[in-house]
C-alpha positions in Angstrom: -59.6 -32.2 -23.5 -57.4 -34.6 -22.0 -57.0 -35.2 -18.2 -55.3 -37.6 -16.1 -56.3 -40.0 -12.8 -54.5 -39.8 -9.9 -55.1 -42.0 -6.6 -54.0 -43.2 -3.4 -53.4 -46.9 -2.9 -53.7 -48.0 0.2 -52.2 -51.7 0.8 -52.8 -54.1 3.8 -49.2 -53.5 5.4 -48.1 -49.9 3.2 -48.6 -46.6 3.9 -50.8 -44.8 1.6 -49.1 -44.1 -1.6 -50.3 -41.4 -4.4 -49.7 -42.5 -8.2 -51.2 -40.7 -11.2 -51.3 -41.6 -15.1 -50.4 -40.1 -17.7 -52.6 -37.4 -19.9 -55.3 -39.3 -21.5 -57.9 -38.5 -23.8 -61.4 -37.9 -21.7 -63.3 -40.9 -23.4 -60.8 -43.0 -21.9 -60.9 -42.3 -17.8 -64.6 -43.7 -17.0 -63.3 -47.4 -18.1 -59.4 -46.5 -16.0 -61.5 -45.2 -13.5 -63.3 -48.0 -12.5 -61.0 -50.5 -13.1 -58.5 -49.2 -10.9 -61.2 -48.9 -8.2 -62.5 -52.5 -8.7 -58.7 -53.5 -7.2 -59.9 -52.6 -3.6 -57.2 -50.8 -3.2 -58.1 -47.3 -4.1 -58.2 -45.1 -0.7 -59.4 -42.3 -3.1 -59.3 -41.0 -6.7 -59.2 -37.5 -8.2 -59.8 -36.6 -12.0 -57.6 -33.4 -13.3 -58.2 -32.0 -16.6 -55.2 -30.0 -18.6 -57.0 -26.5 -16.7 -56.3 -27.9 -13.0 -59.4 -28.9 -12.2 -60.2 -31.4 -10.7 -63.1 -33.9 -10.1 -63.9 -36.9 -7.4 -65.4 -39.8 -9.5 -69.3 -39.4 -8.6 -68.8 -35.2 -10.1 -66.7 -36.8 -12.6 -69.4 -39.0 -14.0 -71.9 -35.8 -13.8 -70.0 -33.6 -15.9 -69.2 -36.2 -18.5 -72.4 -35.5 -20.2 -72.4 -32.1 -19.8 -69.1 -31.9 -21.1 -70.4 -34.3 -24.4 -72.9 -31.1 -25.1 -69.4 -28.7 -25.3 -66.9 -28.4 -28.4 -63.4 -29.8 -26.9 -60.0 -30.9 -28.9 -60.1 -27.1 -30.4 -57.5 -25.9 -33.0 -56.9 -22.7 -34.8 -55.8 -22.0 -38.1 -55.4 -18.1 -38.8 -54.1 -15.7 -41.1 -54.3 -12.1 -42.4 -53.5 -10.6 -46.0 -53.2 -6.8 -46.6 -53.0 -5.0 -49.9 -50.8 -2.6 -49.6 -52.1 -0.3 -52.7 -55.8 -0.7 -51.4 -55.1 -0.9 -48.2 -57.3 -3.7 -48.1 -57.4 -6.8 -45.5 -58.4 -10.4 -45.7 -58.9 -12.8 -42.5 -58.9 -16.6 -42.9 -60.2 -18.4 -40.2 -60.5 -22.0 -40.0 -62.2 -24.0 -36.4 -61.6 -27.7 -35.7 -62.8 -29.2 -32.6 -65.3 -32.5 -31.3 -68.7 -32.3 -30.1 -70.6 -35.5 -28.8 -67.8 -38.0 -30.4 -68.6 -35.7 -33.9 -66.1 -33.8 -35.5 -66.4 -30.4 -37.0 -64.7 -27.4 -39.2 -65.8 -23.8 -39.2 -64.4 -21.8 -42.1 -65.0 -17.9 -42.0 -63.5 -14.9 -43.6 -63.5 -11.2 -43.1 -62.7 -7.9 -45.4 -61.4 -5.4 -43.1 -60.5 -1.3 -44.9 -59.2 -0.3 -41.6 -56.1 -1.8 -41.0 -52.5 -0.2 -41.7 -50.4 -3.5 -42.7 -50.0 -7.2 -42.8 -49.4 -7.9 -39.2 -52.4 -6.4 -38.1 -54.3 -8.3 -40.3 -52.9 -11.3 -38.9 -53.8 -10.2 -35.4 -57.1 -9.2 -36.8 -57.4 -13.0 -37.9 -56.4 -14.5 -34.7 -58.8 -12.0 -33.0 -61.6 -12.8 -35.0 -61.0 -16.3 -34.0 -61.8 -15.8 -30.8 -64.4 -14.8 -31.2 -65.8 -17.3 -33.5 -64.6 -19.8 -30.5 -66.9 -17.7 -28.4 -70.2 -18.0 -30.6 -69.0 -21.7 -30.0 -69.6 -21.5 -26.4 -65.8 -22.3 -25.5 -64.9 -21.6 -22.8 -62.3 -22.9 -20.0 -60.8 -24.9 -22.7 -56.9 -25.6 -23.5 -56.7 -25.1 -27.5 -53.9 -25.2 -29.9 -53.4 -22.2 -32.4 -51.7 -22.4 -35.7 -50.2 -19.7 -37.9 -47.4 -19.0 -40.3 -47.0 -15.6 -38.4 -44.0 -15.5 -36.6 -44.5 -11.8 -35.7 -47.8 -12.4 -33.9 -46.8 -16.1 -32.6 -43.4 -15.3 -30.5 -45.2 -11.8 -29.3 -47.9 -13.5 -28.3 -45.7 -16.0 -26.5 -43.5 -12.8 -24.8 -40.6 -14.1 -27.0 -40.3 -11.4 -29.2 -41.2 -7.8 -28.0 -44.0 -5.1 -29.4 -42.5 -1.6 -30.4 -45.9 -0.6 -32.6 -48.7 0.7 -30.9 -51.6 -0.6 -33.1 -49.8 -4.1 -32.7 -49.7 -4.0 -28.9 -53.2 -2.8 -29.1 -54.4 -6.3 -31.0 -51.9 -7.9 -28.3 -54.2 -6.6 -25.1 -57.3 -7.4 -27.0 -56.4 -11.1 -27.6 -55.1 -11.1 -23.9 -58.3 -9.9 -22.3 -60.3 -12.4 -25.0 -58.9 -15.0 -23.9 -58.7 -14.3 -19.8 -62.4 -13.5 -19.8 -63.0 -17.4 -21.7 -60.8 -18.8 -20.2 -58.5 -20.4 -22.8 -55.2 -22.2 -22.4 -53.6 -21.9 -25.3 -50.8 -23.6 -27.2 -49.2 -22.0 -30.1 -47.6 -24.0 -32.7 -45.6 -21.8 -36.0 -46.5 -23.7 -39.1 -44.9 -23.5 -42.6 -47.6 -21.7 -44.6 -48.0 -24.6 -47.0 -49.8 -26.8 -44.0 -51.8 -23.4 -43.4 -53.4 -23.0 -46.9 -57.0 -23.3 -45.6 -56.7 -19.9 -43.9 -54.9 -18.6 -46.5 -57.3 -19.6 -49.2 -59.6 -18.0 -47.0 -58.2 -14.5 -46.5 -57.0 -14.2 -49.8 -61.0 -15.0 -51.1 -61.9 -12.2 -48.8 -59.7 -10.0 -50.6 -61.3 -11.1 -53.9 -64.6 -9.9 -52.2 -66.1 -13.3 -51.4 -67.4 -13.9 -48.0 -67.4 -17.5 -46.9 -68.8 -19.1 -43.3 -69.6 -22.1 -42.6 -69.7 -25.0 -40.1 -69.7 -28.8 -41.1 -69.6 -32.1 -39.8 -66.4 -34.1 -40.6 -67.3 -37.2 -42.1 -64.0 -40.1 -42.0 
């Protein structure tokens, strides 16, 4: 999550004047925070995360170890394989995001009979997650989402428009996901060589082997 300080310096002959900084990473406002305030000059000080809110410095402090308990610096990786003889699906999901200054990777697949093509599948993928991001306990979070779909990513982004009903179906239950979390999201195309985890993933589901998991990053 990053945010940013803004204040209002007050100086012996000026008229109060607001400045702000630029977006930071969270870790780094508690030490900008009070050394701008040890100046003297500081008439009053606001925190704003990426979400709009905003925080005086004595909430601020409060929620920092709240937010320390919550996943943050979320992306991700998606995509969906269909079989067009079997008419079988396979989701690749792959979750990166911090928790307490740890970082973390969930992996998850998913064999779906259902679906009628590959871009549903690739919805299907983005869908399910979501929802993984919602057994997470996300929630009023900005996130950026990666795929090698350029179907679902410019729809999604009202750049490209939805003819097929089944698509726009996926499209309003991505929508209403997302609204009732609370997500911000950000969605980046990627050339499918730097998505292979997902891929990897989907295509194992379509070999019949179900993976999830969640583990700690170790650098």
């Amino acid at each position: 999550m990053q945010m940013k300080i803004k204040w209002k310096y007050k100086g012996k002959k000026l008229e109060p004047v607001w400045f702000e900084s630029q977006w930071l990473q969270r870790k780094m406002i508690i030490n900008l925070m009070n050394d701008i305030s040890n100046t003297g000059r500081v008439h009053e000080l606001i925190i704003e995360d990426e979400m709009g809110n905003e925080w005086t410095p004595k909430e601020f402090q409060k929620l920092e170890v709240e937010l320390d308990q919550e996943p943050e610096n979320i992306t991700v990786y998606f995509d969906g394989g269909f079989e067009l003889q079997s008419s079988i699906s396979g989701l690749g999901i792959v979750v990166y995001y911090e928790k307490n200054g740890q970082k973390w990777r969930v992996r998850k697949n998913e064999r779906l009979e259902e679906l009628e093509n590959n871009n549903e599948a690739e919805y299907a993928a983005l869908y399910t997650g979501l929802s993984v991001l919602e057994e997470l306990g996300v929630h009023h979070m900005p996130l950026t989402i990666k795929g090698d779909s350029q179907v679902v990513l410019m729809q999604l982004q009202g750049e490209w428009p939805c003819f097929e009903k089944v698509l726009n179906e996926w499209l309003d239950r991505i929508e209403a996901k997302m609204e009732h979390l609370k997500l911000k999201p950000t969605y980046e195309l990627i050339p499918r060589k730097q998505n292979k985890e997902a891929d990897q993933l989907a295509n194992q589901a379509l070999e019949g082997k179900h993976i999830e998991s969640e583990s700690k990053i170790i650098e």
